[in-house]
Structures are given as C-alpha cells and as structure tokens.
N, C-alpha and C positions, 0 to 999 in steps of 0.2 A: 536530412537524417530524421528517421523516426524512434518514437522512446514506444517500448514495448511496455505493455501494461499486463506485466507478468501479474498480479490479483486475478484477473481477468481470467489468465488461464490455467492457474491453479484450480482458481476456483471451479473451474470447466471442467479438469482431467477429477477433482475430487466427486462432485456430483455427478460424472459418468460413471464414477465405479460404484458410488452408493447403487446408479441407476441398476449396473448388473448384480449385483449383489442383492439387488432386493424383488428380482427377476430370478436368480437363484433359489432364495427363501422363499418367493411365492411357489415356484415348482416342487419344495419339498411337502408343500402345505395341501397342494392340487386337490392330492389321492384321495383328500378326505373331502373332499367339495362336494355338493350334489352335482355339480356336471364342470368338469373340470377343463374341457375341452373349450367351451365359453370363457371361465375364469381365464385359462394361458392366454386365447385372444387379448382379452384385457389389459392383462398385464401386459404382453407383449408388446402389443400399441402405446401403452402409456410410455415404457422403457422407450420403446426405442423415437419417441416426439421427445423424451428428456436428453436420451443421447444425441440425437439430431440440433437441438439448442445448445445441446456442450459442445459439441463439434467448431457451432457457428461463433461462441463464445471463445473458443480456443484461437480457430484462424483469425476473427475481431483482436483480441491479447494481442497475437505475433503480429498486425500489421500496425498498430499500435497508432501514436498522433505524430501528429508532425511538431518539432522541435521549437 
C-alpha cells in the first residue's frame, strides 16, 4: 500500500494555475511592450517549464511512498 502525499499535489494543481494566470496577465500587458512577440515567447517558455514541473509534482503526490 502506498500513502499519497496529497501537499505534494496541492501544491502542484496551485502553482499551475498561478502558472496560467500569470501567462494571462503577461498577455494583457504585451500590447504595450516594445516587441511583444519576443516577450509571449518568454513568457510562454517560462509557463509552460512551470506547468511541466507541476505536472511531474502532481503524478510524484498520487504515487506517493510506500507504507
């Protein structure tokens, strides 16, 4: 039997949504960038190497330790 380390993926589903959310605000902010097209790269990349770690964070939680 394994014990699920539900912190683990709290913590994961919370920080991916910061992750989009802050992927959202940057896009409202773009328009005003000198080259905004550069900036969404950025941001993009950064989002989605955060969401890629909450991912890995969440599936680590659900298979948890051994008892």
């Amino acid at each position: 039997m394994r014990l699920r380390n539900w912190r683990i993926v709290i913590v994961g589903v919370v920080v991916a949504l910061v992750a989009v959310g802050f992927y959202g605000y940057m896009q409202s902010i773009a328009s005003t960038s000198n080259d905004p097209v550069a900036l969404m790269k950025t941001v993009g990349q950064v989002a989605g190497a955060v969401i890629g770690l909450c991912v890995v964070m969440i599936i680590v939680g659900l298979i948890g330790r051994k008892a």
